[in-house]
py3Dmol code that shows the C-alpha trace and the ligand (Angstrom):
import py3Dmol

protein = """\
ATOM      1  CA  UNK A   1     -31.551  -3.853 -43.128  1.00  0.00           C
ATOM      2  CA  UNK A   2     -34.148  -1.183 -43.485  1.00  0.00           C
ATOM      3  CA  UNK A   3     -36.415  -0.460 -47.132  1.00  0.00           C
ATOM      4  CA  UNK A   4     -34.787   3.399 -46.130  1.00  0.00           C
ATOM      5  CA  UNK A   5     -31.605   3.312 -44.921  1.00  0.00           C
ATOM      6  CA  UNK A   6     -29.689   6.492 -45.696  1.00  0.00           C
ATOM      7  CA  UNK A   7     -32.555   8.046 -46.460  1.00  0.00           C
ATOM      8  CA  UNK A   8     -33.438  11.864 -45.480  1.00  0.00           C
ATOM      9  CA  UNK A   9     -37.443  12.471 -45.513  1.00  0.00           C
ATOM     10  CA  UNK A  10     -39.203  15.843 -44.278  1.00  0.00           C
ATOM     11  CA  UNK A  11     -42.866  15.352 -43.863  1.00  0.00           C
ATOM     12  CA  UNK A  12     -45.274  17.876 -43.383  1.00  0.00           C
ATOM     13  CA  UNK A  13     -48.212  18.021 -40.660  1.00  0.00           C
ATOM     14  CA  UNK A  14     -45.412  14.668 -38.937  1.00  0.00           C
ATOM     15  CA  UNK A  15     -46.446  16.191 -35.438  1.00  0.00           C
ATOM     16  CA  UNK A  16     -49.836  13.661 -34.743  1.00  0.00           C
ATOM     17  CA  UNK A  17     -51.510  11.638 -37.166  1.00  0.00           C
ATOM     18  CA  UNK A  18     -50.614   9.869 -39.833  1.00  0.00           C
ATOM     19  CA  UNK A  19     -47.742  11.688 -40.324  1.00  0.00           C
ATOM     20  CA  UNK A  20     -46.398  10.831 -36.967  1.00  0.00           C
ATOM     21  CA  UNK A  21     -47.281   7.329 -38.025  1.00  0.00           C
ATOM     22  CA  UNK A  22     -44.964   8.069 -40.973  1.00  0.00           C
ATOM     23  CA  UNK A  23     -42.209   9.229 -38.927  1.00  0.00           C
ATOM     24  CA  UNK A  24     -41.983   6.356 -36.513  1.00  0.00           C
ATOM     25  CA  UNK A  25     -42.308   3.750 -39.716  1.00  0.00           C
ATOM     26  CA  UNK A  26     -39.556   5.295 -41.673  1.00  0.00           C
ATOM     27  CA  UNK A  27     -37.366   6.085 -38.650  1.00  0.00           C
ATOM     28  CA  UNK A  28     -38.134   2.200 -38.187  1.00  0.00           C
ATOM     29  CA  UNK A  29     -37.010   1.481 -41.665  1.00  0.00           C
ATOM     30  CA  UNK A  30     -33.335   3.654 -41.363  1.00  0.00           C
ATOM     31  CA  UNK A  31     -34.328   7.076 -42.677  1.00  0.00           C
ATOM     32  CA  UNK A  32     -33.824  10.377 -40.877  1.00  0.00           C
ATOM     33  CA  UNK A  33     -37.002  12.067 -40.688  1.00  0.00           C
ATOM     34  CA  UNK A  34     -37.358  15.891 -40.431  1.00  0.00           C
ATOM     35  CA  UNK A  35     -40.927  16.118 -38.940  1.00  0.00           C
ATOM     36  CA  UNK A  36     -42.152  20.040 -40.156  1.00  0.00           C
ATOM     37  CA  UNK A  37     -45.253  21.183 -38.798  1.00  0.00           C
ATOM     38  CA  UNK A  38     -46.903  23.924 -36.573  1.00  0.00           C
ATOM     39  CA  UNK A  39     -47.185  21.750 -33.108  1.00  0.00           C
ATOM     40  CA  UNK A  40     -44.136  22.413 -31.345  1.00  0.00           C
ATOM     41  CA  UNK A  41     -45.275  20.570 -28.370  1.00  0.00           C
ATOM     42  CA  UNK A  42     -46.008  17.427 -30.210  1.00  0.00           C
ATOM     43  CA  UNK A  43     -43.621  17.652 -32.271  1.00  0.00           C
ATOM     44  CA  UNK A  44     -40.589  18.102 -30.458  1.00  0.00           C
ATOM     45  CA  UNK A  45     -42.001  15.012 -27.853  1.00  0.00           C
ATOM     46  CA  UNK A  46     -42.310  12.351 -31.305  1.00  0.00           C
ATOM     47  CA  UNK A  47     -38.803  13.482 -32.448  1.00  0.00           C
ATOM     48  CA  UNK A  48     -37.193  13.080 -28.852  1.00  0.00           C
ATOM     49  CA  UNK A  49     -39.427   9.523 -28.699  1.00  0.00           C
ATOM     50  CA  UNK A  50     -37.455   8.685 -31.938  1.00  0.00           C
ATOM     51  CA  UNK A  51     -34.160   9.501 -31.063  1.00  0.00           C
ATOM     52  CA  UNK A  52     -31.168  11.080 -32.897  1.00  0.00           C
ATOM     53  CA  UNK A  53     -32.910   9.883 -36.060  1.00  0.00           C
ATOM     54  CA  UNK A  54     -35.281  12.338 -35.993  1.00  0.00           C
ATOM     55  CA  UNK A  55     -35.708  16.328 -35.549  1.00  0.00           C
ATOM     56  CA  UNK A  56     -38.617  18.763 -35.634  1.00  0.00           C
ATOM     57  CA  UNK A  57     -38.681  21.471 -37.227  1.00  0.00           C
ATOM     58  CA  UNK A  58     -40.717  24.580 -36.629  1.00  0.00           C
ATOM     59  CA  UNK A  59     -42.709  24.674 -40.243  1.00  0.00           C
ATOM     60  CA  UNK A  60     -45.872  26.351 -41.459  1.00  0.00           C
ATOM     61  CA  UNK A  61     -46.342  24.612 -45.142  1.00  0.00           C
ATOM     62  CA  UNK A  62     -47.711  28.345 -46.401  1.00  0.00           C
ATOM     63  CA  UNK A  63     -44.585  29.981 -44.981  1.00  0.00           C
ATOM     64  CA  UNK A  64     -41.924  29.941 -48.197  1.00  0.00           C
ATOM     65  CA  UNK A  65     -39.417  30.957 -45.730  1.00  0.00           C
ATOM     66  CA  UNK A  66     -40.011  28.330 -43.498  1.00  0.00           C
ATOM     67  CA  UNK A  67     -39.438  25.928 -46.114  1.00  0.00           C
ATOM     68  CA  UNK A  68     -35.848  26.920 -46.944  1.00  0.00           C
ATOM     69  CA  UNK A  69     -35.686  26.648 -43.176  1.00  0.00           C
ATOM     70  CA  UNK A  70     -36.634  23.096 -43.156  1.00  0.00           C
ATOM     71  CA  UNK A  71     -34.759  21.932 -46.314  1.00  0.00           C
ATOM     72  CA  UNK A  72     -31.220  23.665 -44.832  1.00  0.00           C
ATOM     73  CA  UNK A  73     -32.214  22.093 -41.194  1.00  0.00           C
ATOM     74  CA  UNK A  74     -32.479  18.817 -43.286  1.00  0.00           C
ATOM     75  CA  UNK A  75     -29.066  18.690 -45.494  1.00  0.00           C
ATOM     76  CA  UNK A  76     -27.205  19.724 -42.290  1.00  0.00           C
ATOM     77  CA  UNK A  77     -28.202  17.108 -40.381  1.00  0.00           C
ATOM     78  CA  UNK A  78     -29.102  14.076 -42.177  1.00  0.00           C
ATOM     79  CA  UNK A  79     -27.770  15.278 -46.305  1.00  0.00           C
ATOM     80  CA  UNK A  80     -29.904  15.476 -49.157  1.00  0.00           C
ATOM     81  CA  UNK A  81     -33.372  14.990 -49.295  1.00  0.00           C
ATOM     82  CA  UNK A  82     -34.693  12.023 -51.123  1.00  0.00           C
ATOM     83  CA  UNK A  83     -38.072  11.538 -49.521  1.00  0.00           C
ATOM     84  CA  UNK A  84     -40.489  14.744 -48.836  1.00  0.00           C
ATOM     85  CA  UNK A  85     -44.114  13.648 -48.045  1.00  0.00           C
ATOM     86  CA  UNK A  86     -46.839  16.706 -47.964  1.00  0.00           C
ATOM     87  CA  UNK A  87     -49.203  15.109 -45.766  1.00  0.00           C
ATOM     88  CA  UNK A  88     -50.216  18.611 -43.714  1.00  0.00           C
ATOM     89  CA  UNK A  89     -53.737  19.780 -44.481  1.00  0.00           C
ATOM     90  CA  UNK A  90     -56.606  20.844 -42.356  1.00  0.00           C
ATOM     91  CA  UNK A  91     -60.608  20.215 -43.003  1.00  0.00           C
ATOM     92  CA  UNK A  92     -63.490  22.865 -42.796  1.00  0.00           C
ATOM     93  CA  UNK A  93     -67.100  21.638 -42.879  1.00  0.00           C
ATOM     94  CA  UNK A  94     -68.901  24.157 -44.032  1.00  0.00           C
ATOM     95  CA  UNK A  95     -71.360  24.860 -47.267  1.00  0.00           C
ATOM     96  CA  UNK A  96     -70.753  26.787 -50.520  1.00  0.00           C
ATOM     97  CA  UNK A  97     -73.014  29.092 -49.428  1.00  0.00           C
ATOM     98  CA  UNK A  98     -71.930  29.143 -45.509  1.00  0.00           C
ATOM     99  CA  UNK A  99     -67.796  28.931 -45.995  1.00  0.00           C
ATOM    100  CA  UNK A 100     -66.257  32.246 -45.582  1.00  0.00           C
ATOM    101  CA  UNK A 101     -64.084  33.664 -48.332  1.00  0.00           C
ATOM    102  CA  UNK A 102     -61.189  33.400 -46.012  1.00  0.00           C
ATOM    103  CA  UNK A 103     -61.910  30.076 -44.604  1.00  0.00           C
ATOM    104  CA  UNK A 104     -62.129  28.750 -48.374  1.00  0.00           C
ATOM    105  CA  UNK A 105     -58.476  30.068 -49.302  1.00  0.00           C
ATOM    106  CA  UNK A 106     -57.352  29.184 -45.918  1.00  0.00           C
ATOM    107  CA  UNK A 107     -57.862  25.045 -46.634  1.00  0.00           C
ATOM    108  CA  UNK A 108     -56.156  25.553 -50.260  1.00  0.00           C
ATOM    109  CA  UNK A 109     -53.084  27.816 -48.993  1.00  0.00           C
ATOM    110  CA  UNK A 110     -52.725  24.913 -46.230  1.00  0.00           C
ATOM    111  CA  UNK A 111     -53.673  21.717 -48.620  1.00  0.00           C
ATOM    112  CA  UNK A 112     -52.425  22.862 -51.974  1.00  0.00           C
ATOM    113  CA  UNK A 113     -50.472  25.620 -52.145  1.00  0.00           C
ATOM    114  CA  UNK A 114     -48.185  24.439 -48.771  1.00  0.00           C
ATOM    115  CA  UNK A 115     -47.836  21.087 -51.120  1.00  0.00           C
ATOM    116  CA  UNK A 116     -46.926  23.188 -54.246  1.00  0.00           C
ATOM    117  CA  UNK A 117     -44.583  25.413 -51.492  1.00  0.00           C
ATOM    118  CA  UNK A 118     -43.075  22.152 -50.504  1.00  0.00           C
ATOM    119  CA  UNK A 119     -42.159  20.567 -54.072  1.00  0.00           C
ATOM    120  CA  UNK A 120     -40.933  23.975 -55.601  1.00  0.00           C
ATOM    121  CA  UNK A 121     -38.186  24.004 -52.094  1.00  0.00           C
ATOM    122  CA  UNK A 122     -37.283  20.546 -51.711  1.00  0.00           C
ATOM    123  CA  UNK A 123     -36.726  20.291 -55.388  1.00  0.00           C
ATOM    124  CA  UNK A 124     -32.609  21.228 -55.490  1.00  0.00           C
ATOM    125  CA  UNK A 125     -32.042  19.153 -52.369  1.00  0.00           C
ATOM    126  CA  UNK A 126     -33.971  16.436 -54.407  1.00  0.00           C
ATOM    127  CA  UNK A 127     -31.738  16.811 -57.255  1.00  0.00           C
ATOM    128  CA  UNK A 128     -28.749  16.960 -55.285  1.00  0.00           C
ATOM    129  CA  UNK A 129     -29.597  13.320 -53.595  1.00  0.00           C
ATOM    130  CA  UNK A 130     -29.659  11.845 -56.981  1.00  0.00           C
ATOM    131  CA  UNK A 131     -33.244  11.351 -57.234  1.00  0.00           C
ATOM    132  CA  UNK A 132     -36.182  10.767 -54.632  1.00  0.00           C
ATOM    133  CA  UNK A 133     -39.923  10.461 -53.822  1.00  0.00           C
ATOM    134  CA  UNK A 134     -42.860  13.175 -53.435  1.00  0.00           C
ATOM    135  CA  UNK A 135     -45.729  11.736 -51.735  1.00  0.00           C
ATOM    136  CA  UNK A 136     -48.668  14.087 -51.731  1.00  0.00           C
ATOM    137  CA  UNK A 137     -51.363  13.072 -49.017  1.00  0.00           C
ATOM    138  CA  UNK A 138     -54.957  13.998 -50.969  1.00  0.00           C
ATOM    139  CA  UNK A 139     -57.864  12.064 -49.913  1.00  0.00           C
ATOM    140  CA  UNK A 140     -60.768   9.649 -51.115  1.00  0.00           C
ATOM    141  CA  UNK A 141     -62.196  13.500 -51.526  1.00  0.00           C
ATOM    142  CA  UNK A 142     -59.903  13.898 -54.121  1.00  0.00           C
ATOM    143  CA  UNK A 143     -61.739  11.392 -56.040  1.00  0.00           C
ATOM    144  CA  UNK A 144     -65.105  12.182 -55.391  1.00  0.00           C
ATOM    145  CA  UNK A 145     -67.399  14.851 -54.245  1.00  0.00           C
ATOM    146  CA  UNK A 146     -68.067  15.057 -50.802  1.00  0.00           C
ATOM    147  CA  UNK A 147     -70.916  17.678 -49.854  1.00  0.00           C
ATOM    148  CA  UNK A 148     -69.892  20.006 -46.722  1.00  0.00           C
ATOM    149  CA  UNK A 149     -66.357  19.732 -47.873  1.00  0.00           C
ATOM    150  CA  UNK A 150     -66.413  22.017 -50.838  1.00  0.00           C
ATOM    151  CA  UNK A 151     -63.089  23.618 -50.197  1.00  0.00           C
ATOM    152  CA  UNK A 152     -61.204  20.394 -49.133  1.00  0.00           C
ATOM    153  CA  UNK A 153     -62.721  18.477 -51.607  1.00  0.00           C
ATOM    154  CA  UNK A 154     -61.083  21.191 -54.143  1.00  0.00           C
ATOM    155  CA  UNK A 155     -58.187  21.329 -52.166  1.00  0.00           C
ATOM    156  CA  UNK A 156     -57.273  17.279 -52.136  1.00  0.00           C
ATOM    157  CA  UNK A 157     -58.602  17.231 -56.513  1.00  0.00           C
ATOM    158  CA  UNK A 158     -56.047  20.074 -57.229  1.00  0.00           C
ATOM    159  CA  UNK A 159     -53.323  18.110 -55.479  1.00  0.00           C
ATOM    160  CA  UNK A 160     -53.598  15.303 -57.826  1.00  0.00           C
ATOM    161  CA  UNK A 161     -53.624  17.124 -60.520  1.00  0.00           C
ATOM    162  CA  UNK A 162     -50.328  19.207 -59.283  1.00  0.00           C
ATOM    163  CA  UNK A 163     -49.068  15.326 -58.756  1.00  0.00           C
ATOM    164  CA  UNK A 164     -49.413  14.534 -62.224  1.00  0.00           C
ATOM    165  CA  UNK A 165     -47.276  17.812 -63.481  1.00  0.00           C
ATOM    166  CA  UNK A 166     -44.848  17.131 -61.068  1.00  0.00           C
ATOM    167  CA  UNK A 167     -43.946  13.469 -61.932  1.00  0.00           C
ATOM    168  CA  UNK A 168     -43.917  14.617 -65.614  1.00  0.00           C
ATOM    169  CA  UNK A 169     -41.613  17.484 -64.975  1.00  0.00           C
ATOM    170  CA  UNK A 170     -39.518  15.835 -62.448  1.00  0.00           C
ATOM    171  CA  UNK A 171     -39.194  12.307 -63.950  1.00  0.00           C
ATOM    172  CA  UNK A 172     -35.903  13.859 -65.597  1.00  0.00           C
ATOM    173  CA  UNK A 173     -34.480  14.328 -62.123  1.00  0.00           C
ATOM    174  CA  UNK A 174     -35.491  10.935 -60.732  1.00  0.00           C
ATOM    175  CA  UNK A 175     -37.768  12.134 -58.521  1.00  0.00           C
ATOM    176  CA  UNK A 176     -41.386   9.491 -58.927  1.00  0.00           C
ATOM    177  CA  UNK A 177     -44.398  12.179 -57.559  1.00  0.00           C
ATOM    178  CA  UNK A 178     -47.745   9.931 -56.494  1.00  0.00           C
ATOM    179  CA  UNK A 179     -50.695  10.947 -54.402  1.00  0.00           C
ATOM    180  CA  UNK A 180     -51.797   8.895 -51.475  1.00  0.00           C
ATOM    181  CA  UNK A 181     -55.932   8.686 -50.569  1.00  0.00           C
ATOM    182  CA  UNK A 182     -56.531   7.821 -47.167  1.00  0.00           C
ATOM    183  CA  UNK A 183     -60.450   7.372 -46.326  1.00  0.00           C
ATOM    184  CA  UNK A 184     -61.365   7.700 -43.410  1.00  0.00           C
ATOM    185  CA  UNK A 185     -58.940   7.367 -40.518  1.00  0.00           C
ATOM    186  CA  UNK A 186     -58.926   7.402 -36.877  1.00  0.00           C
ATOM    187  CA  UNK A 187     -56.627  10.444 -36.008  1.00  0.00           C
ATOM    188  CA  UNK A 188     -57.686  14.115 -34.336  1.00  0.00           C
ATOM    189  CA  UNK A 189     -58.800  15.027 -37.872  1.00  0.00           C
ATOM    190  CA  UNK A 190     -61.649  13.105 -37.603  1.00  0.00           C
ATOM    191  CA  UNK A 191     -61.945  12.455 -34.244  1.00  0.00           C
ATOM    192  CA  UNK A 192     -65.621  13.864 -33.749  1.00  0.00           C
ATOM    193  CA  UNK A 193     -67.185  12.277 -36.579  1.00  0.00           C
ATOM    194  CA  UNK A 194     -69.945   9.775 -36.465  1.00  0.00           C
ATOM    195  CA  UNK A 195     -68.661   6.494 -36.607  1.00  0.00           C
ATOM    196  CA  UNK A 196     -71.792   5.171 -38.819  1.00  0.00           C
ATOM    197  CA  UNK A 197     -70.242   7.005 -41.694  1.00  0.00           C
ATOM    198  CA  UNK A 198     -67.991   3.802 -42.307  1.00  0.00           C
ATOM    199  CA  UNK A 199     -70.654   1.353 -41.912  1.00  0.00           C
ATOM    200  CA  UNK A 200     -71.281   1.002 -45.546  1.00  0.00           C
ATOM    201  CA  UNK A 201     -67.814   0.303 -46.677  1.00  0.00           C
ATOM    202  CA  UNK A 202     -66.496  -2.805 -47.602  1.00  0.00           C
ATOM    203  CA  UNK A 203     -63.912  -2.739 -44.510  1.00  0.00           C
ATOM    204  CA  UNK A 204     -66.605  -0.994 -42.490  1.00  0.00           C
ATOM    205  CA  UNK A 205     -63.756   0.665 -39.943  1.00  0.00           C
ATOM    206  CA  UNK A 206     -62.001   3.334 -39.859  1.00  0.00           C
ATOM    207  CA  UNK A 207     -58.240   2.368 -41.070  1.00  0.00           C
ATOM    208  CA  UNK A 208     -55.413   3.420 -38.420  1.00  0.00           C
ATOM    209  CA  UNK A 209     -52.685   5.987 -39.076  1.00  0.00           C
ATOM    210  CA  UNK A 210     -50.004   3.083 -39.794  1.00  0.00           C
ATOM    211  CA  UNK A 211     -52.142   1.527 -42.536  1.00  0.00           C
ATOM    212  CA  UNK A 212     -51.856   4.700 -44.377  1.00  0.00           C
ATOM    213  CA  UNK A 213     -48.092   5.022 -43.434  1.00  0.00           C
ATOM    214  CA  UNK A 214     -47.195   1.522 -44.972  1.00  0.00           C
ATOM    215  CA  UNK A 215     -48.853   2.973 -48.491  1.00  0.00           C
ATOM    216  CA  UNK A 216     -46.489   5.512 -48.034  1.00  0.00           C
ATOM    217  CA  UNK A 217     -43.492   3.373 -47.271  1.00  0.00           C
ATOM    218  CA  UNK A 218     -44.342   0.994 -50.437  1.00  0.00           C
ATOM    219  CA  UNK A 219     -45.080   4.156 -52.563  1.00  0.00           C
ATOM    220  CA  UNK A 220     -40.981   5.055 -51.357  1.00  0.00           C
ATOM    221  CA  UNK A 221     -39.638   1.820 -51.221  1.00  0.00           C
ATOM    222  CA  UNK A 222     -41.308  -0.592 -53.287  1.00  0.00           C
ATOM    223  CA  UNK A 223     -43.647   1.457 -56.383  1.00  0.00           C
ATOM    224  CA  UNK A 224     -40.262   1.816 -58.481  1.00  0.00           C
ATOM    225  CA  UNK A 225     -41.934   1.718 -61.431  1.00  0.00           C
ATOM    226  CA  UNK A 226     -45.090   3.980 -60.329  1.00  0.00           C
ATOM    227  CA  UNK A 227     -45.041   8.335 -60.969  1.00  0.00           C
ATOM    228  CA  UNK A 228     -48.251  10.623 -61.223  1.00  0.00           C
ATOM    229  CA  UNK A 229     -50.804   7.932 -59.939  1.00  0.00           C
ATOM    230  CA  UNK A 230     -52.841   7.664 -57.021  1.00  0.00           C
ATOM    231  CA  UNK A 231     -53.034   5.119 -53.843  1.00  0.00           C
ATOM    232  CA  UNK A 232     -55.707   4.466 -52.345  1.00  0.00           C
ATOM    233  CA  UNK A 233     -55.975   3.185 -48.644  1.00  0.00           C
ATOM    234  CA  UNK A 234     -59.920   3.446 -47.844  1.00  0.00           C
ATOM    235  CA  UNK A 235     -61.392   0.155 -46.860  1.00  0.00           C
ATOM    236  CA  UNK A 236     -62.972   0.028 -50.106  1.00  0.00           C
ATOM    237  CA  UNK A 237     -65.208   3.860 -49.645  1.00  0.00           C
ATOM    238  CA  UNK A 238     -64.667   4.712 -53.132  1.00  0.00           C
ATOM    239  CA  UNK A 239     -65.719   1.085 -54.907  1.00  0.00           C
ATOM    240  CA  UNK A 240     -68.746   2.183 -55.528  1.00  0.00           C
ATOM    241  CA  UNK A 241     -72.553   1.863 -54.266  1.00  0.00           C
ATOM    242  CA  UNK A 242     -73.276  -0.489 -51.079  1.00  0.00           C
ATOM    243  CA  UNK A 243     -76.769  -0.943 -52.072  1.00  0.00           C
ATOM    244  CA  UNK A 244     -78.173  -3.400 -53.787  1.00  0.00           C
ATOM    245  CA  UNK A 245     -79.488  -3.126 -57.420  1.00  0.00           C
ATOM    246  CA  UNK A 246     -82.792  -5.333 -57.740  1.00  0.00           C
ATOM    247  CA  UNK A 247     -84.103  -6.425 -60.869  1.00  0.00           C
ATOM    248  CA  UNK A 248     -87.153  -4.453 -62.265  1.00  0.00           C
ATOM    249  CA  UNK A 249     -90.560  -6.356 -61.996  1.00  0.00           C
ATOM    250  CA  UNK A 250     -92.013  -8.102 -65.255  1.00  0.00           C
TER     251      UNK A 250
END
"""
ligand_1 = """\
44
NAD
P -54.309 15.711 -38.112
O -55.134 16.909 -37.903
O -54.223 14.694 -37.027
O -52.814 16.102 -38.515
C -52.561 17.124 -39.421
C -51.247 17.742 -39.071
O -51.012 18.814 -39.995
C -51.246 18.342 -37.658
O -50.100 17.927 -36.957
C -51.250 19.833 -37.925
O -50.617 20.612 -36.915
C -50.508 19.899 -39.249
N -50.722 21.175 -39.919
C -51.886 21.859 -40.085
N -51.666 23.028 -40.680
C -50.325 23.112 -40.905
C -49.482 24.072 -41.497
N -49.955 25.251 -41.952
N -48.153 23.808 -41.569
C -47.655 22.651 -41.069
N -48.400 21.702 -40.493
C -49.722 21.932 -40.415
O -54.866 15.043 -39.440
P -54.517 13.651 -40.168
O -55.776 12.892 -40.213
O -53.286 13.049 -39.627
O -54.271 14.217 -41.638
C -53.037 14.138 -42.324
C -53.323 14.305 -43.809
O -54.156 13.219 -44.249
C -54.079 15.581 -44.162
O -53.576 16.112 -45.366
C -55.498 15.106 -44.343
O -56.240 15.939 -45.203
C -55.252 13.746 -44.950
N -56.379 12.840 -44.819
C -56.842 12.468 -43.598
C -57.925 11.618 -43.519
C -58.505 11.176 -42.207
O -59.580 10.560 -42.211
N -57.855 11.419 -41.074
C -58.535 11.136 -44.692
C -58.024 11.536 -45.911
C -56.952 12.379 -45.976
"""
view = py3Dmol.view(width=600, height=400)
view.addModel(protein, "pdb")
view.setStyle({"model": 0}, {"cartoon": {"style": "trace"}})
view.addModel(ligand_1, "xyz")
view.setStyle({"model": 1}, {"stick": {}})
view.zoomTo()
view.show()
């Protein structure tokens, strides 16, 4: 018996990453998965890997018309949605004073607004399964600063704020809203960073995609009694300062 049998889910970005993880763990676990994102390629090769359980469809998170898209694509096929996980999002490395204007609104139309896009679509098809899930994907750099990642960083805090509105508006509907915060995680997002940024960590690895799609499956499945808080999945990043505090000489 699978922890999402009957289940519909669309999630976002579900083409590579952790949100492919996603769709092969909930597939696993009996849901249909609508996997939305901009990879056609990819996307259409996971949901023929997956099998009847699972469709892509064509979906730019920014696009409001692509969202009704994905939503009708999703009741036709599978019925209401119950699970919608906004885990799409992009990164820019770049300085305050470097970033472009349009690179800056670019990673908060994709990261926060596509999430907000998402929510405010989903919502009737939410209602009309009785109740659901939200799972927005933010980041460890939605609970800290990171420098180089001004945008992102602003991107991944405003989408656990939105969380918290959500879960209080939508509460009435059944629907439980959380954030999940990866750190950092071996997929093409981060595929050309140094490795000796996770040396200091407690679990001094990068995590894998499926460690952060289990969070998500608990947050579905399991977090019943959980709405407008945050997850974290980051090998212990964000506990606090890896060095040593000596005691001041006499
Ligand atoms: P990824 O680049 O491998 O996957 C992101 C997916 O989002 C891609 O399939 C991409 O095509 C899709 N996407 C981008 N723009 C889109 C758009 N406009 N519409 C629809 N889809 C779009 O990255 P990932 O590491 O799997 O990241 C998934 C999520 O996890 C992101 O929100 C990311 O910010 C977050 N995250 C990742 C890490 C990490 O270390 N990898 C850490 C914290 C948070």
């Amino acid at each position: 018996m699978g922890r999402l049998n009957g289940r519909t889910a669309i999630i976002t970005g579900g083409a590579r990453g952790i949100g492919a993880a996603m769709a092969r763990l909930f597939t696993a676990e009996g849901a249909s998965v609508v996997i939305g994102d901009i990879l056609r390629e990819e996307g259409e090769a996971l949901a023929a890997e997956l099998g009847p359980a699972a469709r892509f469809q064509p979906l730019d998170v920014t696009a409001a018309e692509d969202w009704s898209a994905a939503v009708a694509t999703a009741e036709e096929a599978y019925g209401p949605v119950s699970v919608l996980v906004n885990n799409a999002g992009i990164v820019d490395f770049a300085t305050i004073g470097e970033q472009s204007p349009e690179a800056f609104r670019r990673v908060l139309d994709i990261n926060l607004y596509g999430a907000w896009l998402g929510m405010h679509a989903a919502l009737p098809s939410l209602r009309r399964a009785g109740g659901g899930a939200v799972v927005n994907v933010s980041s460890t750099a939605g609970l800290m600063g990171y420098a180089n990642l001004g945008a992102y960083t602003a991107s991944k805090w405003g989408l656990r704020g939105l969380t918290k509105s959500a879960a209080l508006e939508m509460a009435a509907d059944g629907v439980r809203v959380c954030s999940v915060h990866p750190g950092p995680i071996a997929t093409p997002m981060t595929a050309g960073l140094d490795p000796a940024m996770v040396a200091t960590q407690p679990i001094a690895r990068f995590g894998e995609p499926e460690e952060v799609a289990r969070m998500a499956l608990f947050v579905v499945a399991d977090a019943t009694f959980s709405t407008g808080c945050e997850f974290v999945v980051d090998g212990g990043a964000t506990t606090g300062s890896p060095l040593p505090v000596e005691a001041p000489e006499e």
